[in-house]
N, C-alpha and C positions, 0 to 999 in steps of 0.2 A: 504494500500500500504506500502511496506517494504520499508527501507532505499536505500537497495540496488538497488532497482527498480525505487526510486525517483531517487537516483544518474545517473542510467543508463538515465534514459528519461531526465534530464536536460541537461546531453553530447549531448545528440540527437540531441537537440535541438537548438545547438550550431555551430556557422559558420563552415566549415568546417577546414580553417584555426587556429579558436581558439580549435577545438578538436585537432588537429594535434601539436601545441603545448601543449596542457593540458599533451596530452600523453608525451612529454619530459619534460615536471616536475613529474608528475608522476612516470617515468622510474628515474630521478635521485632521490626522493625521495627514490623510493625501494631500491639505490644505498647508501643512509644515507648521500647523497649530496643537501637536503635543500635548496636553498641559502635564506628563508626567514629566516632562523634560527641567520645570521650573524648581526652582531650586530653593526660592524665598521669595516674600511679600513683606510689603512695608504695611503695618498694620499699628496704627494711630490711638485706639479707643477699640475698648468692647462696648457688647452693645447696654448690660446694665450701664452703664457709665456716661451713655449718651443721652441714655434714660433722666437719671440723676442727676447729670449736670445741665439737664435742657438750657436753663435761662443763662446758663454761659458758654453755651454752644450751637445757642439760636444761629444760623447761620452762619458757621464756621464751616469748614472745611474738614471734614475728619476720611480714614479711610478706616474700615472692618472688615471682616474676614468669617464666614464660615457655611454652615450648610444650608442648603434651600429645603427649609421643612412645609412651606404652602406658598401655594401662587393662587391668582386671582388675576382676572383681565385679560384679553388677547387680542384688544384693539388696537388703538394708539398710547391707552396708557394703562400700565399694571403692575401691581403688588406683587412685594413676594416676605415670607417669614425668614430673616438670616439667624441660624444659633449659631452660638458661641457657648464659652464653658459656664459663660453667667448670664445667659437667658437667650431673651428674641429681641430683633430690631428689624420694623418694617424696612423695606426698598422699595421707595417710589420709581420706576421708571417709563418714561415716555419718550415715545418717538424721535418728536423735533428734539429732544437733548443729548438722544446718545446717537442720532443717524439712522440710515436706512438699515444699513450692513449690521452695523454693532444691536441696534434693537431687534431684528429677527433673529440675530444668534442668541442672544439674550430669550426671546419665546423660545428655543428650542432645548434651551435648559430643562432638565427634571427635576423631578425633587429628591434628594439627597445627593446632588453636585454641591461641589463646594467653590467659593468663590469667594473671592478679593472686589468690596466696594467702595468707590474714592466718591464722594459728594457732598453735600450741603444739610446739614442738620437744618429741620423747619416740622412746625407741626399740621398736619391735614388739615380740612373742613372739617370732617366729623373727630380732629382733637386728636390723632393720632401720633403722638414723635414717631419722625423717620428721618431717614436718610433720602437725599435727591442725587439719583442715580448719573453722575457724572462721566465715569468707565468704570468698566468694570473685567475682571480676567477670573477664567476656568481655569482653577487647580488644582482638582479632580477629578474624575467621571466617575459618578457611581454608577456603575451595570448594574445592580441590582435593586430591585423598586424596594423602597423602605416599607415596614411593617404598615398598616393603615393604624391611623394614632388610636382609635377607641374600640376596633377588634381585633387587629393582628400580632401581638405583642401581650396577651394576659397566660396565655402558658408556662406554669412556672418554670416547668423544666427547659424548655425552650429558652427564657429569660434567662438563667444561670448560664447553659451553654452559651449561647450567643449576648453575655453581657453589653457586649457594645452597640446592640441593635435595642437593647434593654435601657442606656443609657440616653440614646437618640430621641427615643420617643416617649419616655417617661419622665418626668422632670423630677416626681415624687422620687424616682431612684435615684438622680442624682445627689438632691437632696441628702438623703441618707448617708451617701458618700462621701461626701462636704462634712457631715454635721461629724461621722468618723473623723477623718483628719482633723478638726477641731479639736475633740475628745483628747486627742493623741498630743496633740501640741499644750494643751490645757495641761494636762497631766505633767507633761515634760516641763514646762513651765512653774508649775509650783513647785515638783522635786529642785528642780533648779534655785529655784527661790531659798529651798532650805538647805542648800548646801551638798545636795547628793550630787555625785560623778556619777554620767552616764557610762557606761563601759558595752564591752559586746565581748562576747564566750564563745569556744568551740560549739560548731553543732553538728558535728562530727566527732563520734565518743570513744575510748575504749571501754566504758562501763556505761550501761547506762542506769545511770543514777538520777537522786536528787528526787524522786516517784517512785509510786505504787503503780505501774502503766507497763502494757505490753510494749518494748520497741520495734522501730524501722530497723531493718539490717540489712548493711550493704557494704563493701571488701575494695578493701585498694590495693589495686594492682602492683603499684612497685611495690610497696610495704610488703604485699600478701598477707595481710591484714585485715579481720572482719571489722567493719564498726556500728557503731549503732548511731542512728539520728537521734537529738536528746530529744529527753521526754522532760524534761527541768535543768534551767542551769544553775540550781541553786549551791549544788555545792563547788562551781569554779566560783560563784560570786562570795561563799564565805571563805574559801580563799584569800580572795581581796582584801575582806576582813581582817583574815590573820594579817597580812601583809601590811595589814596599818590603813588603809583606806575609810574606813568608819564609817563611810557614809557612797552609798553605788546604786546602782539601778539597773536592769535592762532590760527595755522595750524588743519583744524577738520572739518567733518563731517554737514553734513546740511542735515534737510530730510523734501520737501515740496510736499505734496498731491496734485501736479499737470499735468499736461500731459506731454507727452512726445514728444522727438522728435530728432532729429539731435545735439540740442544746449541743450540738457535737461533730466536730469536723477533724477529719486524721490530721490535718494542720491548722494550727492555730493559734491566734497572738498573745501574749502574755505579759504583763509588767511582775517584774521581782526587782525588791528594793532590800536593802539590807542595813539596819543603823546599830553599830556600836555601844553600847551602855544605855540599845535600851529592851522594851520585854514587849508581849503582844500585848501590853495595855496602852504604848506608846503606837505600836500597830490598829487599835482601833481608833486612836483619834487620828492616822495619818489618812486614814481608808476614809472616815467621818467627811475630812476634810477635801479630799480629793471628787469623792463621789457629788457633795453639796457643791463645790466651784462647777465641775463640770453640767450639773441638773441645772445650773440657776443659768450659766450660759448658752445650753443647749435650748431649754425647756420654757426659761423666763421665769419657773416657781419652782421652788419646792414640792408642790403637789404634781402627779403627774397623772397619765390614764394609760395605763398597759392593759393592750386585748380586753379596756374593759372592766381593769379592775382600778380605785381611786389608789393610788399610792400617796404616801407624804414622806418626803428624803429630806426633812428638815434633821438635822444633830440636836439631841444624842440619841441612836441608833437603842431600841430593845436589848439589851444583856441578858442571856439564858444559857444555865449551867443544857449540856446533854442530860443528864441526869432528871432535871427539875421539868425540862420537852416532853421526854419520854412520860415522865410519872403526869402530867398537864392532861396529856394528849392518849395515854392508856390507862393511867391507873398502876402500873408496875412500877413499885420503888426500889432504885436497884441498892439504896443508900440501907435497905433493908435486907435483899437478896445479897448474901455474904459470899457464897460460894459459887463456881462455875456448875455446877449440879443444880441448886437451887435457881441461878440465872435461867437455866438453860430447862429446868422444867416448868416454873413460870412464864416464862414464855410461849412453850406448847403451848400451856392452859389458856392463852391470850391468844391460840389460833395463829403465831407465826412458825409457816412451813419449812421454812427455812433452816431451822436449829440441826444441826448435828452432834453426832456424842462426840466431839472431838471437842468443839467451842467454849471459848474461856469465857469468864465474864465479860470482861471490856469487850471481847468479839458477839456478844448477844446486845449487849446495849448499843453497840452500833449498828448493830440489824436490826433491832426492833425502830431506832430513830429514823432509818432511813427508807422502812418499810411505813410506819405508820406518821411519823411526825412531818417529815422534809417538804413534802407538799402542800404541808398546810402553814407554812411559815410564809405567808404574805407582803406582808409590812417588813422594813431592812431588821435582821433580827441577826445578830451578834450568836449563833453557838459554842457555847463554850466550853473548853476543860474535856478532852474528848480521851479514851482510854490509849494506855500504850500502845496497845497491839495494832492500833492506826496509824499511832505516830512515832517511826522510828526514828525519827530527826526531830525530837520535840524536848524541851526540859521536863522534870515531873515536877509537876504542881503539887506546893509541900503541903502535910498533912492528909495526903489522899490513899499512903500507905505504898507508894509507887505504882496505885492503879489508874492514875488520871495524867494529864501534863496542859502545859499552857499553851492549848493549840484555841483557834477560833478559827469559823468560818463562815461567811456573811451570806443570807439568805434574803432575796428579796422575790416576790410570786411565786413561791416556792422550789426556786432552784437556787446552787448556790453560785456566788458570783469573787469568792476571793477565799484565801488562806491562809496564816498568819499559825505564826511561833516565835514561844521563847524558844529560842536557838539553842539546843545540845550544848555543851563546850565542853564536855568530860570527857575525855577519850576514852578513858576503860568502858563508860558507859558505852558510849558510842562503838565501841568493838562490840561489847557485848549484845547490843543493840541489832548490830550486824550480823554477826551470828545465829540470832533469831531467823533474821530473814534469810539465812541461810537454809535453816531447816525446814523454812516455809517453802522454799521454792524444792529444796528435794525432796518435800510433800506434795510438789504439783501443784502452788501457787506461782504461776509464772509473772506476774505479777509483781509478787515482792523482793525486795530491791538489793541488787546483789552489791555485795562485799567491795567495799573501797579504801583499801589499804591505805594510798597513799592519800588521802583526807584526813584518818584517821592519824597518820604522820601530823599533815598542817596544824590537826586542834593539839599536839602535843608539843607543840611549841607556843601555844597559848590563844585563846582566842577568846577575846574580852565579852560578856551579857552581850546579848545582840536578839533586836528582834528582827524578824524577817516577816515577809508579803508578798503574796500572790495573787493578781488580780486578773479574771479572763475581760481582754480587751471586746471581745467580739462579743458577749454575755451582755456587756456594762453597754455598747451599743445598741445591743437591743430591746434592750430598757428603756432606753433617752429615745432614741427612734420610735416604740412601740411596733416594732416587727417581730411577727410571731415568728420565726426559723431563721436560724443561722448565717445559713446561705444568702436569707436577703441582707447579710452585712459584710460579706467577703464576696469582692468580682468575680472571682474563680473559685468557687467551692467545688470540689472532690465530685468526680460524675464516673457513674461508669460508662462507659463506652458504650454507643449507641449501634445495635448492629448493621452490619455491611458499610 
């Protein structure tokens, strides 16, 4: 088969819409009018801004830049919608002002070309700011006809794959996007304020540590080397710590081999911050403070409405032992329940299936909390003081007999949205710690978190009170957004492959 013959049968082959544009790039290429060929555009103003500053751009001279989202007119004179990354800006154009030549090629425009416009800010008869179409240049061809703005574009899964066709025609989703990067910088902004160093961590591991999470595993070639993608970088950032830093952060990437779902993406963003001399009671006013700047600049209030339900993220935040949740929310007091026997047959009695003869106590009250309480924790609700056998990187909170430690985890609509500990800093502990989760995994929790010697090295050489935090960035967006699933707050969330 010739070339010419493949070209012809893949035209063929193609919507009838996208041949009918093929052919007007074609026809202007034969004209030596390219427009992939250009390279840049002088571009003066966007179009919010033309918007914004009308009465000092009444008639100035500006040039803009972007896609043709509707046209209107096929006379002598006619509209068209230009976007940009901060909104719409009409284009006046008519006849007598751009010519014979340059206005029909102007009407043969479609909608989703993109184009470069030089002309005259003024506002219409019926009140409209635009721009008066002085020249104007093609510097794109979109072949493919854009989604139709109010039916062709509501397919979630369609929307996720083709983000950018998502972001075209929905404005609400840009939105969402914008109000993210805010979040981000917000955030970044107050750590900074208080003196934390941003840092960034291998995310490439020989252990994968720092979590209870299955990992990614993947092998480098010169090393011959397996590694894991981390699932926390929390123990390269207490590190830091030892190392004298006091105060760190890092906004990055977490990638854990587990399901999925509404709350849950194999990749996804995370802030871990870490401060020197102080405990997670210094972590829940950091979290108080962080989540109220961001609501009040997102939101405009403290009160908000997710899927529905009234929230108030005014500080201070509900403080509840696990212990005091569970006995609230079931009726079983574990401050009563002494032994993992007693835990774990109280529990039957209460109808959770879940128990096995192996479970300790700390391992029943966290099943029971997360079986009957977690969902019903609405309002920002501070969990507290959770048992060891959850938290292997956590201090023991004294007087609890070494069954509890000073862990917190913040629940707002009943999911949880952050993490927080007094920081370990014992190393026998911390072996011994390790060792546990040793036995867990060669019981078939793949899960719990393997042996990291040389950590264990850094905290013996000394590593000062330190509390630590964990916030899911994409979580905390979907709160301030009110988007019910994940996806609509990451461009690219995790798809599987569509067949053929």
């Amino acid at each position: 088969m010739n070339k010419d013959r493949e070209t012809s049968e893949h035209r063929d082959s193609l919507p009838e819409q996208t041949r009918h544009r093929l052919d007007k790039l074609n026809k202007l290429r034969s004209e030596g009018k390219d427009p992939y060929r250009l390279t840049r555009c002088e571009v003066t103003h966007q179009a919010s801004g033309v918007v914004a500053d009308f009465e000092q751009l009444e008639g100035e001279t500006v040039s803009v830049a972007g896609r043709i989202m509707a046209r209107r007119g096929m006379g002598k004179v006619s509209f068209a919608d230009l976007l940009d990354r901060t909104g719409t800006i009409q284009v006046f154009s008519r006849l007598d002002q751009l010519g014979q030549d340059s206005y029909e090629a102007w009407q043969e425009l479609d909608l989703g070309d993109l184009v470069a416009v030089t002309g005259q800010v003024f506002r219409t008869r019926t009140g409209e700011i635009s721009v008066r179409n002085f020249s104007w240049t093609l510097l794109a061809k979109s072949l493919r006809p854009l989604p139709e703005k109010f039916h062709g574009l509501r397919d979630t899964d369609l929307r996720y794959r083709k983000r950018y066709l998502d972001l075209m025609v929905n404005p609400e989703v840009r939105d969402t996007f914008e109000k993210r990067g805010r979040i981000i910088r917000l955030i970044r902004g107050e750590l900074d304020r208080r003196g934390y160093l941003e840092v960034e961590t291998p995310l490439l591991n020989t252990i994968a540590g720092g979590a209870a999470a299955r990992p990614f595993t993947t092998h480098h070639n010169a090393l011959d080397l397996d590694l894991f993608l981390r699932v926390s970088p929390e123990l390269y950032l207490k590190r830091l710590i030892v190392g004298g830093l006091e105060r760190v952060y890092e906004i990055g990437r977490n990638f854990r081999n587990e399901g999925m779902s509404t709350r849950h993406n194999p990749e996804f963003t995370m802030l871990e911050l870490y401060q020197a001399y102080g405990d997670y009671h210094t972590m829940m006013d950091i979290t108080e403070a962080l989540f109220s700047i961001c609501c009040l600049d997102i939101c405009g209030s403290h009160d908000i409405d997710y899927q529905g339900m009234a929230i108030s993220m005014e500080p201070p935040f509900c403080r509840m032992s696990m212990i005091e949740a569970v006995r609230l929310h079931t009726g079983l007091d574990f401050d009563v329940l002494k032994t993992d026997e007693e835990a774990r047959e109280a529990a039957k009695a209460c109808g959770l299936e879940q128990v096995t003869v192996n479970m300790t106590w700390g391992e029943v009250l966290n099943t029971c909390f997360e079986t009957y309480v977690e969902e019903k924790l609405i309002q920002p609700t501070y969990l507290i003081d959770y048992p060891i056998e959850v938290s292997p990187l956590t201090k023991i909170k004294a007087g609890t007999g070494g069954r509890l430690t000073e862990r917190f985890e913040i629940f707002v609509v009943g999911r949880e949205h952050g993490n927080a500990y007094s920081e370990l800093n014992d190393p026998f502990d911390q072996r011994d710690r390790f060792a546990d989760q040793q036995r867990r995994r060669d019981a078939g929790d793949d899960e719990a978190q393997l042996p990291d010697e040389d950590f264990v090295e850094a905290l013996e050489y000394g590593m000062p009170p330190t509390g630590g935090l964990g916030i899911g960035i994409d979580r905390l967006v979907m709160l301030l957004t009110n988007q019910p699933s994940i996806r609509d707050v990451l461009f690219f969330p995790t798809m599987k492959p569509q067949d053929g």
